[in-house]
FIBAFI-74408 format. One line per field, with one value per residue (C-alpha): x, y, z; chain. Coordinates in Angstrom, 1 decimal. Layout:
BEGIN
X = (X_...) .
Y = (Y_...) .
Z = (Z_...) .
chaine = (A_...) .
//
This chain:
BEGIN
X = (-26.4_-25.0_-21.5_-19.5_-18.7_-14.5_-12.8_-10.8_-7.6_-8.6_-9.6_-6.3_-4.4_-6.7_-6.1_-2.7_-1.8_-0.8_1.5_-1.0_2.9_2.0_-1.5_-0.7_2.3_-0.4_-3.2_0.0_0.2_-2.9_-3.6_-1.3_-3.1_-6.7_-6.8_-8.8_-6.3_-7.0_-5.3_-2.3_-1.7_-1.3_0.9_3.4_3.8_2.1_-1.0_-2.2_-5.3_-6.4_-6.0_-7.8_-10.6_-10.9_-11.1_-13.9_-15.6_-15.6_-16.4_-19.5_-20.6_-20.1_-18.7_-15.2_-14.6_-11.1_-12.0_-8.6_-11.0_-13.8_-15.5_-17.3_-19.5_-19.3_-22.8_-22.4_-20.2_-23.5_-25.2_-23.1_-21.8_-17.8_-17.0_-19.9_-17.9_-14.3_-15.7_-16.6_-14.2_-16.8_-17.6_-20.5_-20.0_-23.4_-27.0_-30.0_-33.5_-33.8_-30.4_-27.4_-23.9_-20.9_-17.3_-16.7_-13.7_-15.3_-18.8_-19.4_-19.6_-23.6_-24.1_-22.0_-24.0_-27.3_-26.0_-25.6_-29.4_-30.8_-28.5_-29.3_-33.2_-31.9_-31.0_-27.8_-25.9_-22.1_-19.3_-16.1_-12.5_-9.2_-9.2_-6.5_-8.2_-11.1_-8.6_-8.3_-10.8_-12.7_-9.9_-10.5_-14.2_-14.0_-11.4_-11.9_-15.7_-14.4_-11.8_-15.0_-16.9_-14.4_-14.4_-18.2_-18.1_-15.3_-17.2_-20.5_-19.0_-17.2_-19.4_-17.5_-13.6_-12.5_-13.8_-12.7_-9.1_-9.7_-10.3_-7.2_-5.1_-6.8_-6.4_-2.8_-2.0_-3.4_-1.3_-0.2_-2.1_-5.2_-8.3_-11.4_-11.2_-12.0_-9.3_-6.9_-8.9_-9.3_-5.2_-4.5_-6.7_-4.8_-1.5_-2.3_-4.4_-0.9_1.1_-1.2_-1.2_2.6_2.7_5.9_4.6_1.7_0.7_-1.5_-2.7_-4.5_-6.5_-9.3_-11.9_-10.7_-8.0_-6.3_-4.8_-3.1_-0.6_2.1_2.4_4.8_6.1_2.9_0.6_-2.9_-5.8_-7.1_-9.4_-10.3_-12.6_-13.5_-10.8_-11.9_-9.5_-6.5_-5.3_-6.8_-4.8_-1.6_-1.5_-2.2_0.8_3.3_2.3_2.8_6.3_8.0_7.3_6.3_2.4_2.0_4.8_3.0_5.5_8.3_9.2_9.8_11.2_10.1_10.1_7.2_7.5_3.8_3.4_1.0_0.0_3.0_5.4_7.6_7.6_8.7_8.1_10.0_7.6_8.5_6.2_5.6_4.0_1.7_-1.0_-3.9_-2.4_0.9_1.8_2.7_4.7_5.1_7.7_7.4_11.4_10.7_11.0_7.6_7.9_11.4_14.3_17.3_19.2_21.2_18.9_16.1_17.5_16.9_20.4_20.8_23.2_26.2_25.4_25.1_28.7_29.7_28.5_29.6_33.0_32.6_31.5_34.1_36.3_38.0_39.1_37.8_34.5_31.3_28.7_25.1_23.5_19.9_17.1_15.5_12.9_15.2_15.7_19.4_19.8_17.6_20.9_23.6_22.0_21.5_25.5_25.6_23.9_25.9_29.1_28.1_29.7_31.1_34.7_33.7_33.5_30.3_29.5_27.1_26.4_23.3_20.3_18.1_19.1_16.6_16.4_17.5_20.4_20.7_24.6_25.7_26.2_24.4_24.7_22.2_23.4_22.5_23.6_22.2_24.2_27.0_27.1_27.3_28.4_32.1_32.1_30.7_33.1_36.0_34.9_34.1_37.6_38.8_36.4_38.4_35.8_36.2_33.4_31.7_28.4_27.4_24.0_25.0_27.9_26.6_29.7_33.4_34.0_32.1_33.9_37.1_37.2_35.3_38.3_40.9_39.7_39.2_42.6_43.7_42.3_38.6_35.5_33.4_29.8_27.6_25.1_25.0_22.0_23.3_21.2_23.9_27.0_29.5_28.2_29.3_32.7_32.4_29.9_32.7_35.2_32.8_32.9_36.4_38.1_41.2_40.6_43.2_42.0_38.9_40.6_42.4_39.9_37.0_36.0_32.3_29.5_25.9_23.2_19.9_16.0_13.1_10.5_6.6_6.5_3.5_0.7_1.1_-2.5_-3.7_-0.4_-1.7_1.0_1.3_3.6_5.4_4.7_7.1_8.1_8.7_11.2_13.1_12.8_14.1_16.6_15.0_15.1_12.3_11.3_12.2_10.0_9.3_6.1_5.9_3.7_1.5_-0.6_-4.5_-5.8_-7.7_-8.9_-5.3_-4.0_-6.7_-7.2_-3.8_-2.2_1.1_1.7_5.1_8.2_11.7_15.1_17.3_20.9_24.2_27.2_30.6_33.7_37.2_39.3_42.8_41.1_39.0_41.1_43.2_40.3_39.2_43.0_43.1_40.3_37.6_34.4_31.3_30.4_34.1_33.9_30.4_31.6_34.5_32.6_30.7_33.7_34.8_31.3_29.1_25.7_23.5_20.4_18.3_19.5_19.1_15.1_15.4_16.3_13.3_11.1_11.9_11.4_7.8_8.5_7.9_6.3_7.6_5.8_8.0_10.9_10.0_9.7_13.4_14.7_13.3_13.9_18.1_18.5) .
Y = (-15.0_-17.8_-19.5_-21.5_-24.7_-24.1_-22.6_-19.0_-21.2_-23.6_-21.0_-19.5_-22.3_-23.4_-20.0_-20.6_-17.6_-19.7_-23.0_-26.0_-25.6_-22.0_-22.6_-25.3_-23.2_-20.4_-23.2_-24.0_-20.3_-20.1_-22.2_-20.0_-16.7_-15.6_-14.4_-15.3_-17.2_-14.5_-11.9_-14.3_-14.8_-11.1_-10.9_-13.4_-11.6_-14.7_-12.9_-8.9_-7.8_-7.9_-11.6_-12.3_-9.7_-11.7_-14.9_-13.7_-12.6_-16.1_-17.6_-15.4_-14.3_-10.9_-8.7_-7.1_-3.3_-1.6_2.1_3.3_3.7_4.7_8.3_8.8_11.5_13.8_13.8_10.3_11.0_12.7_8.5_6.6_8.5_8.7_6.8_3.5_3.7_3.2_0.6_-1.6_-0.8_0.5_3.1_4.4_4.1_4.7_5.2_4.2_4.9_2.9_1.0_1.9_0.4_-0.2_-1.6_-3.5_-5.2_-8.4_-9.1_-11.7_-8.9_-9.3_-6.8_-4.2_-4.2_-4.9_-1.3_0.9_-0.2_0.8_4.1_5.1_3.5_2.3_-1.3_-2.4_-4.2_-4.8_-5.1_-5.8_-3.4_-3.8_-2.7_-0.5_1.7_1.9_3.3_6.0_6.9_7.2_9.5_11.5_11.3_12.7_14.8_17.9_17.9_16.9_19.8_22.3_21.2_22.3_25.6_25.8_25.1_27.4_30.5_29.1_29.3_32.5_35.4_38.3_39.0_39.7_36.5_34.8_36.1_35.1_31.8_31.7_32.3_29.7_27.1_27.7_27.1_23.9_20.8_19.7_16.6_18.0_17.2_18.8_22.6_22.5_24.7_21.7_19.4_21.1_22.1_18.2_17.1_19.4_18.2_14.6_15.5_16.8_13.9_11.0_13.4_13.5_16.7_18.8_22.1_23.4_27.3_29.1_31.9_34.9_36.6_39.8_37.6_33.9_31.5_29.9_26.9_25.0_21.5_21.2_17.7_16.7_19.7_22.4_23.6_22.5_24.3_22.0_24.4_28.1_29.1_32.0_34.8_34.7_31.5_33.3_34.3_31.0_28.5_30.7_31.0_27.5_26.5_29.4_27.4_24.2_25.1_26.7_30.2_33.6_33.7_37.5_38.6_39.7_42.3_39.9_36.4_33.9_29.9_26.6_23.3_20.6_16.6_15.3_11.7_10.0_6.2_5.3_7.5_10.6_13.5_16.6_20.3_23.5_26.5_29.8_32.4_35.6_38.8_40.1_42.5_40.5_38.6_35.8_33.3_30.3_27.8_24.2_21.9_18.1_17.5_13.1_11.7_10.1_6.6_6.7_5.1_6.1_4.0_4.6_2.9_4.9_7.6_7.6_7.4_6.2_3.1_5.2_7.7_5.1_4.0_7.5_7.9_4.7_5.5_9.5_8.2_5.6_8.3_9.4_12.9_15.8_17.6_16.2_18.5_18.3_20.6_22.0_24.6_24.6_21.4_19.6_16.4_17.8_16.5_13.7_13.2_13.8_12.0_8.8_9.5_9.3_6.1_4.8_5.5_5.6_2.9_2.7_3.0_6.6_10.1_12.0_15.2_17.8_21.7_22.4_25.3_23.8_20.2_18.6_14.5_13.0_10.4_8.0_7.9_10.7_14.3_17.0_20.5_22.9_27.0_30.0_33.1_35.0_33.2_33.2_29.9_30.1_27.8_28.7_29.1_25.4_24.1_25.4_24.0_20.6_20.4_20.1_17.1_14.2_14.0_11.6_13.2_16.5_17.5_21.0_22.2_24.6_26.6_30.1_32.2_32.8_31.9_28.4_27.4_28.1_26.5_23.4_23.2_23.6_20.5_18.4_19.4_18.2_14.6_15.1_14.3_16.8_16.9_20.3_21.7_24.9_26.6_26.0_24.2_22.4_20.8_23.2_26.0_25.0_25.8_29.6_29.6_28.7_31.3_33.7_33.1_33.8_30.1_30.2_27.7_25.8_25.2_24.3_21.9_20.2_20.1_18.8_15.1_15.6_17.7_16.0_18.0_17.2_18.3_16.4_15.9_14.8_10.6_10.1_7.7_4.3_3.1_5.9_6.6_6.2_4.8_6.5_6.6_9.6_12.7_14.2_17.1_14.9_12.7_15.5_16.6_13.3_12.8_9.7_8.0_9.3_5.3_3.9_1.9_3.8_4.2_6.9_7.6_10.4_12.0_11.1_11.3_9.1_9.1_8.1_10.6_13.2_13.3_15.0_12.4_12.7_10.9_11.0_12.8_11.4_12.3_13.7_13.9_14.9_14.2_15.8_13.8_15.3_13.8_14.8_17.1_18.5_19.6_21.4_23.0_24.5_25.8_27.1_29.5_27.6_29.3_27.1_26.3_25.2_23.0_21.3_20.5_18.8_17.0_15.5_14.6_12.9_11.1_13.1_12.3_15.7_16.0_16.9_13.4_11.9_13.5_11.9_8.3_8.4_9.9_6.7_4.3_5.6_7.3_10.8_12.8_14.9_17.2_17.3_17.0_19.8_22.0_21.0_21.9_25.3_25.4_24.3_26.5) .
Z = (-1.2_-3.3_-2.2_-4.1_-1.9_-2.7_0.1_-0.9_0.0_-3.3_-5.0_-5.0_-5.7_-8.5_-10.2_-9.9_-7.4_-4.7_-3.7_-1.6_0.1_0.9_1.9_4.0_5.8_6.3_8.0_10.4_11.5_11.7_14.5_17.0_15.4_15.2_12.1_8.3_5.8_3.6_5.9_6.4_2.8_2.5_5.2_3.8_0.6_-1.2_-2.4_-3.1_-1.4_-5.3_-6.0_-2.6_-3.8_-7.2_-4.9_-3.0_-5.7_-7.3_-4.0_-2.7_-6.2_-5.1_-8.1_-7.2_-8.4_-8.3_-6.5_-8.5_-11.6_-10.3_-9.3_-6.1_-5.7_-2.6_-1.6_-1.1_2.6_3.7_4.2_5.9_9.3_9.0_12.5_11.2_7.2_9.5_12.2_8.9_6.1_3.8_1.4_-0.6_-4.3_-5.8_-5.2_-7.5_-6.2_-2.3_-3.4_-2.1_-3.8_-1.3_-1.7_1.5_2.4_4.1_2.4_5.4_7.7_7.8_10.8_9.6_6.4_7.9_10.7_7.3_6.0_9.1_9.4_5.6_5.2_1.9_0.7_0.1_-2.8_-1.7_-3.8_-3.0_-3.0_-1.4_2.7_1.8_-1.4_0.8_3.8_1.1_-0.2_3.2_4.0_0.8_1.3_4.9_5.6_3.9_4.9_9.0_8.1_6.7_9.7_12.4_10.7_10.9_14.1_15.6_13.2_15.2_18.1_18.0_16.1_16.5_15.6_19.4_20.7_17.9_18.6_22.2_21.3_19.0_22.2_24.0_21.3_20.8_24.8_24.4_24.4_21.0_21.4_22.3_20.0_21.6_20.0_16.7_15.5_16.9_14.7_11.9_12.1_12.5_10.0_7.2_8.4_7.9_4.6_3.3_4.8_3.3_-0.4_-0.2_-0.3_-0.1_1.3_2.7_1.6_4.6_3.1_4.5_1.5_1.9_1.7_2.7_4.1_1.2_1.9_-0.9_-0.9_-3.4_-5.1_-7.8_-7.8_-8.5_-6.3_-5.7_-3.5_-0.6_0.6_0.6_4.3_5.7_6.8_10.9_10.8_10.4_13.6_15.0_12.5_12.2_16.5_16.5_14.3_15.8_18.7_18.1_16.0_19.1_17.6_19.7_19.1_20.5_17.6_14.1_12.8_11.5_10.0_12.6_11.8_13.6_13.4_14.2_15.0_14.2_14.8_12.0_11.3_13.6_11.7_13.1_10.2_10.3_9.2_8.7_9.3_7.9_9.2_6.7_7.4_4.8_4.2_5.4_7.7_8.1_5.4_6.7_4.5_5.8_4.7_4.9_5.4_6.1_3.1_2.8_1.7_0.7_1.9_1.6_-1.3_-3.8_-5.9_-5.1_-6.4_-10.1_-11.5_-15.2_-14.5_-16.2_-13.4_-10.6_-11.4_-10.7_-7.9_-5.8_-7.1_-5.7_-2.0_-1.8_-2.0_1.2_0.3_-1.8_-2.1_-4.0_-4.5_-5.3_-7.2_-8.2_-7.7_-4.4_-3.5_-6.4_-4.1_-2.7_0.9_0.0_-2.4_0.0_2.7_0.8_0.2_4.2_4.4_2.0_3.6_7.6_10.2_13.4_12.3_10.8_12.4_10.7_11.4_9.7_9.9_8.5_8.2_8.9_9.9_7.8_8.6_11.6_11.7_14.1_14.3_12.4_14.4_13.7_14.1_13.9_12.9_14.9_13.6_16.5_19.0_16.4_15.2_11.7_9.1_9.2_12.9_13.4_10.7_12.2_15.4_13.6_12.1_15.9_16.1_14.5_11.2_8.1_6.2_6.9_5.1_4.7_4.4_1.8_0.3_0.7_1.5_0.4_4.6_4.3_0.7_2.2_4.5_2.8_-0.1_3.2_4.7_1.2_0.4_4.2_4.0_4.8_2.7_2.4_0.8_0.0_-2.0_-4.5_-6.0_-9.8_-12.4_-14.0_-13.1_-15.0_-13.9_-10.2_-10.8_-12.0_-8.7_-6.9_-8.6_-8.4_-4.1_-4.1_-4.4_-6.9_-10.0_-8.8_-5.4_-7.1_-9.4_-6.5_-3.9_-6.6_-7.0_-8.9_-9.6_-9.1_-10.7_-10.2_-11.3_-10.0_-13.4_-13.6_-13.5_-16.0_-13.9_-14.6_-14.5_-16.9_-19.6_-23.1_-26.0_-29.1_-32.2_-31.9_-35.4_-37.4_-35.0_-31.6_-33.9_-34.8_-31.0_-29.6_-32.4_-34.0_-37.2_-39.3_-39.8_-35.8_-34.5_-31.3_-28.6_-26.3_-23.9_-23.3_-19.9_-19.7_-15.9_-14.0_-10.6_-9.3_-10.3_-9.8_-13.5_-13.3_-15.9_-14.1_-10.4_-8.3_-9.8_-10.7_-10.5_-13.6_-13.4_-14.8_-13.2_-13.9_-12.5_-12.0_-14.6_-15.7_-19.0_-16.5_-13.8_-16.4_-18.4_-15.0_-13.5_-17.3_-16.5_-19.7_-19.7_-18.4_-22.2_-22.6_-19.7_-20.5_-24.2_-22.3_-19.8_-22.6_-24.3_-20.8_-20.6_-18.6_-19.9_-20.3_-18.0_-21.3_-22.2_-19.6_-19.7_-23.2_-22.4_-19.5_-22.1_-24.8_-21.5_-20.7_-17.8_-18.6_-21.2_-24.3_-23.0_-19.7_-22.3_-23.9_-20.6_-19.5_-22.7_-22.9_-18.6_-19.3_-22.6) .
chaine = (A_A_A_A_A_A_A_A_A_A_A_A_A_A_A_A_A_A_A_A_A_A_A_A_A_A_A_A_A_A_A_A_A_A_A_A_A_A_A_A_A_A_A_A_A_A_A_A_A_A_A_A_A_A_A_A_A_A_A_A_A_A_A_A_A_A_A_A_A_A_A_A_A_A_A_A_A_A_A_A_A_A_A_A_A_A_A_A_A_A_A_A_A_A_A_A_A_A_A_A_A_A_A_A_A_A_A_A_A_A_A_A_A_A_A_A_A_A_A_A_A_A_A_A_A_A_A_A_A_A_A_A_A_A_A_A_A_A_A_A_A_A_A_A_A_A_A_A_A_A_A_A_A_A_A_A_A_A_A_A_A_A_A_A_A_A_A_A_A_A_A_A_A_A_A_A_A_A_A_A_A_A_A_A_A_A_A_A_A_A_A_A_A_A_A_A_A_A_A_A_A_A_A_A_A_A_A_A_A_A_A_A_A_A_A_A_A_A_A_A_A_A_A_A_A_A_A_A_A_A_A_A_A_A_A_A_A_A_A_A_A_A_A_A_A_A_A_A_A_A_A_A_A_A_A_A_A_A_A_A_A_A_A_A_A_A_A_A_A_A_A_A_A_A_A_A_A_A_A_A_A_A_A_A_A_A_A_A_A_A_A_A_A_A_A_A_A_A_A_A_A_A_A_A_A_A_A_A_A_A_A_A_A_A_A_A_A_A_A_A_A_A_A_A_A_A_A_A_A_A_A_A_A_A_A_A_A_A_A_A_A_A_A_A_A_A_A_A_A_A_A_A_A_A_A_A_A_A_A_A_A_A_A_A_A_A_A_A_A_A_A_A_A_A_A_A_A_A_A_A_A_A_A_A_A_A_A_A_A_A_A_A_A_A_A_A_A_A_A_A_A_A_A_A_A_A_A_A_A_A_A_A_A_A_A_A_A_A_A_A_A_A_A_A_A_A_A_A_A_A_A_A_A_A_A_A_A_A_A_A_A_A_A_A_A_A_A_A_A_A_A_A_A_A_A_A_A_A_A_A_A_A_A_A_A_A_A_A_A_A_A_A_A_A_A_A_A_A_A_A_A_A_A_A_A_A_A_A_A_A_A_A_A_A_A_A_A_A_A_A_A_A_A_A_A_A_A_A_A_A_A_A_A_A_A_A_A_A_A_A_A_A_A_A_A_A_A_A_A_A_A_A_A_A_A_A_A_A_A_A_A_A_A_A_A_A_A_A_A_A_A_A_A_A_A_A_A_A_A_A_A_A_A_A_A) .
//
């Protein structure tokens, strides 16, 4: 192996990615802590595993490949065992005859490579990747067959229905942390397959003929795996289990709630338990917010929007309410609102079904309509509690809105959700529950409505001078200069073209016009022609202007038009 006689620290600074003030500060640290320069540079912020990659590479001569763009193929996990791949930060990438490619992330780790020629009998060529795209891909490489293999094994081990049944039981009484039955593993694994694929919900479903299990990401669902049908009782008493649930009751829908610990990270799942023909469906929600934080910023607000809504939180009295279809990005909304507002000189308190996100801070109530405690009943209660700003879950009865408009009207902030796809429409939802318009009117302060859309993916989005038709569509000039961008796939995106989803808004504020357009009785198409007039930007425009940034499709535009007409 040829190596250049420059140090990666020179390297780096001769490339212009690093200071010799930031090298030398890492050499000082360096001397309390055992660990390579390279690692330090990344920890400081001064340097992506990328530009060290490159630096190797120039160093040790050792070519540098970026596993975002490339295909593995999944014969490949079968040569290198999954616990020797992890131990050495390495993956397979390609075979050729007796030579066997693999991205490692240190190339000077001699024994490592030297283990995998003895474990595969075949000669190795390294390249180098990025520790944390290999962390990745050896997850996407091994999980679904470790998953595939528990379920080999537990069929193995249990041939006939009654046993395996037995053995379902027996799983289930387990302690949650337990790992040696395979139906625990093969349970786990799934859960942290969804968790690491951001998925939303999980689908477990019982079929004649197989287990379906499919994870929803950006928004549409996506088949993980499909396994034989003797699982069934094993996974869904394994779950019921684990999710507080009664494991001996089949005959009707049960609700639970998990806390699974992963990579250092508390997330948590809402389990709704169905019965069905061949068995229960069990739906898993991922309620965490998986690498979100909860800022304003973070959002997705159009500036304009933004405005409006630090001016509606600042607000000490009145109701704001957040609108949208269901898995629309709601409580993710109105707890960011929370955040926003929460210290120690303010009383929060929220009523919610289920309480979705823990606040540290912030009191939460949990509803129980078999013991009574229903959303009325707890905000009457709460009202005797002192609160500056009450949040509720959701506005699902004349009882709850009532009393929500008494206490906005009384001095209290209050914020809730509606299952409206607009913001005008909010207010006949409201009439429609019994509240008078000018109750409504009064007790108001804005409408926030919200739809989550496809984000195209950003390493495979192909630009494009926009035809006749999508001018006309987007309202530009025939002669504009203009580039959109279009979906393509990659391997980031699982040759979906489309990777993460954002937030589209419109938000309706209470001003003078409007107050009287809606004590005046206006129809909802009145009161959106008015709201425009006011300056509430449409959420088809505001799909537009993230269309003419790059950030979505016209193709997504296109499907929230026809979704919003």
């Amino acid at each position: 192996m040829r190596v250049s006689n420059l140090r990666i620290g020179q390297i780096l600074i001769n490339s212009g990615d690093i200071t010799e003030e930031q090298l030398d500060e890492v050499l000082e640290k360096q001397k309390t802590v055992k660990k390579r320069v390279a690692d330090l540079l990344i920890e400081e912020g001064f340097v992506t595993e990328q530009q060290v990659c490159k630096a190797l590479e120039k160093q040790l001569y050792i070519p540098y490949v970026d596993l975002d763009t490339i295909p593995i193929p999944e014969e490949l996990s079968s040569l290198i065992p999954e616990e020797m791949a992890q131990k050495n930060l390495v993956i397979p990438v390609e075979q050729e005859g007796r030579f066997l490619t693999v991205a490692i992330a240190d190339p000077l780790n001699y024994q490592g490579l030297k283990d995998i020629s003895i474990a595969t009998k075949l000669k190795i060529k390294p390249v180098i990747a990025e520790a944390s795209k290999i962390t990745a891909k050896l997850r996407d490489m091994y999980a679904a067959q470790k998953a595939m293999d528990d379920a080999k094994e537990f069929l193995e081990s249990n041939s006939n229905k009654s046993q395996a049944q037995k053995e379902a039981e027996e799983a289930a009484a387990q302690d949650a942390s337990a790992n040696d039955q395979p139906i625990i593993r093969f349970v786990n694994t799934m859960i942290e397959e969804a968790i690491f694929s951001k998925t939303s919900d999980i689908h477990i479903e019982p079929m004649e003929k197989c287990l379906r299990i499919r994870f929803r990401i950006d928004g549409k669902l996506q088949t993980y795996m499909e396994t034989a049908p003797e699982l069934i009782p094993s996974v869904t008493s394994r779950i019921k289990f684990i999710g507080n649930m009664n494991i001996a009751e089949r005959r009707i829908p049960q609700d639970g709630r998990i806390n699974y610990r992963v990579a250092g990270k508390e997330i948590d799942f809402r389990i709704s338990v169905l019965p069905s023909l061949f068995g229960e469906k069990i739906v898993m929600r991922i309620t965490t917010s998986l690498g979100f934080e909860l800022k304003k910023e973070n959002i997705g607000f159009l500036p304009p929007n933004l405005e409006k809504f630090n001016h509606l939180v600042k607000s000490n009295r009145g109701i704001i309410l957040v609108t949208g279809a269901t898995g629309s990005g709601k409580s993710t909304t109105l707890y960011t609102a929370l955040h926003e507002v929460m210290g120690e000189d303010i009383n929060i308190i929220t009523v919610e079904d289920p309480v979705e996100m823990i606040c540290p801070g912030i009191t939460q109530v949990q509803t129980n309509d078999k013991a009574g405690l229903t959303f009325a009943a707890a905000l009457r209660s709460i009202l005797r509690q002192d609160p500056d700003i009450i949040m509720i879950g959701e506005m699902r009865d004349n009882e709850t809105a009532g009393i929500a408009v008494t206490a906005a009207i009384t001095g209290h902030l209050v914020l809730s959700t509606l299952h409206t796809y607009d913001a005008p429409s909010s207010v006949a939802r409201l009439v429609d529950m019994g509240i008078e318009p000018y109750m409504v009117s009064s007790a108001l302060l804005g409408i926030i409505a919200q739809k989550l859309v496809r984000r195209l993916c950003v390493e495979c989005k192909e630009a494009y001078s926009p035809d006749e038709n999508e001018r006309i569509g987007l309202g530009l000039k025939p002669d504009e200069p203009i580039t959109l961008y279009r979906k393509v796939g990659c391997e980031k995106c699982n040759k979906k073209g489309y990777k993460g989803r954002i937030a589209v808004h419109e938000v309706l504020m209470m001003t003078p016009t409007i107050r009287k357009a809606i004590t005046a009785g206006d129809d909802t198409d009145k009161l959106r022609a008015k709201a425009v007039e006011e300056g509430m930007i449409p959420m088809k425009e505001n799909v537009r202007i993230d269309v003419l940034k790059g950030l979505t499709s016209y193709e997504v535009y296109l499907e929230t038009t026809i979704n919003n007409e």
